[in-house]
N, C-alpha and C positions, 0 to 999 in steps of 0.2 A: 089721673095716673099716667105718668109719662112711662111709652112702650119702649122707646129705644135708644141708646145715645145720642141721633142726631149728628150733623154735620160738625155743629162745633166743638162736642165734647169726643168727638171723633177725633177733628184734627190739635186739642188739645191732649186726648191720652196720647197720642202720637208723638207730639210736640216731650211730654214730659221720660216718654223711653226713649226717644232718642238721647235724651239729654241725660239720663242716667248710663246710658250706653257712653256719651263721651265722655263720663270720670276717669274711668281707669286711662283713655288715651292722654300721649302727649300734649299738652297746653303750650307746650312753650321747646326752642331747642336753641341752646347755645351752645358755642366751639365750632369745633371740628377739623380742619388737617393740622395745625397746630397743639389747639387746644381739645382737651377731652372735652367731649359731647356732654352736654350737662343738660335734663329735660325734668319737667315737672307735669305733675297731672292734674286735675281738675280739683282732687280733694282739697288741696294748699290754698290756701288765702280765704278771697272773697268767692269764689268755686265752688264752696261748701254750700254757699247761699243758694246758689243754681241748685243743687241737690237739695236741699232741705224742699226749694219750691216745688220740683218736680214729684217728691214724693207724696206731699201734700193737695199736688193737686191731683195724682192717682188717687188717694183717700178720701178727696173730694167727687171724685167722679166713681167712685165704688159704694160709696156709703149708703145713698141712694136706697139702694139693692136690699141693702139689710132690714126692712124696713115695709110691714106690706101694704102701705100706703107709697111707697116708692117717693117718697117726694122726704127733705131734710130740710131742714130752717138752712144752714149757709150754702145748698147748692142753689147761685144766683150767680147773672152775670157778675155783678160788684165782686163776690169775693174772688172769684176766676182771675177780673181784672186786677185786684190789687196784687192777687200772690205772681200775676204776669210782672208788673211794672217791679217787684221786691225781685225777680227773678233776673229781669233785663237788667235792673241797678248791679245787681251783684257779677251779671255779664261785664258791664261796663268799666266796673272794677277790678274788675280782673285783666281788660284788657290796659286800664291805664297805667298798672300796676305792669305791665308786660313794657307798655311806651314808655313809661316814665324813667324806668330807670339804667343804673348806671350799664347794663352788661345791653349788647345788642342781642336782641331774640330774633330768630327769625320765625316769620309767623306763616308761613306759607303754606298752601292746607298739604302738603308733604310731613313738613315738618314740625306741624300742630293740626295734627287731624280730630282732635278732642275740643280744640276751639272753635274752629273750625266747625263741626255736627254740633257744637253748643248754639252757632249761631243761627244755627237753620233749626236750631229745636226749638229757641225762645221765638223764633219770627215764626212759627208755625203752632208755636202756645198765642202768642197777640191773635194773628189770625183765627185762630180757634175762638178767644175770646170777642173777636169783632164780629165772628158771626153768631154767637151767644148774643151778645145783644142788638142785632140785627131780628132775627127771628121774632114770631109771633108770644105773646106770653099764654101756659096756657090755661087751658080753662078749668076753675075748679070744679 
């Protein structure tokens, strides 16, 4: 019976509100004394991905609970890490999707502060998930 979240599933709920916390912010800001300021938020594009992971892995890290044996067939490292690596893709996405194209973003954590806590929320979902499988397995 596992008694308490733990170090990793600690700094992965963490990792997953912070990352629901940067949707509604700015992702992106172009213009400005010329041009009107034009910004977008986390829900548009590959973003969405970042949120779907994040909720998922709260639901992962609750589920547990419901349950009076406390213990769920997919809370494992493995699924942690895969819904991290779908998480970060969808970061990565989003950020190419900011480089790539034609209008200059600026990305500076002023003026994408939603990116910006995106990326410190999936490096601290990985880290949540390194020390998931770091740890002891435990005993039935």
């Amino acid at each position: 019976m596992r008694r308490g979240l733990g170090r990793g599933r600690t700094l992965i709920a963490i990792g997953a509100i912070l990352a629901l916390l940067s949707m509604p912010l700015a992702w992106r800001a172009a213009g400005g004394i010329v041009l009107p300021v034009s910004s977008e938020w986390g829900f548009s594009g590959s973003g969405l991905l970042l949120f779907l992971v994040a909720v998922l892995m709260l639901v992962l890290i609750v589920l547990p609970y419901t349950s009076r044996t406390r213990r769920f067939v997919l809370d494992r490292p493995v699924s942690y890490g895969l819904l991290a690596l779908v998480g970060a893709g969808g970061l990565v996405a989003a950020v190419a999707d900011l480089v790539g194209g034609e209008e200059q973003y600026r990305l500076s954590p002023l003026d994408a502060p939603g990116l910006w806590l995106a990326v410190v929320a999936v490096a601290l979902m990985i880290w949540g998930v390194l020390e998931l499988i770091a740890e002891p397995a435990p005993s039935p």
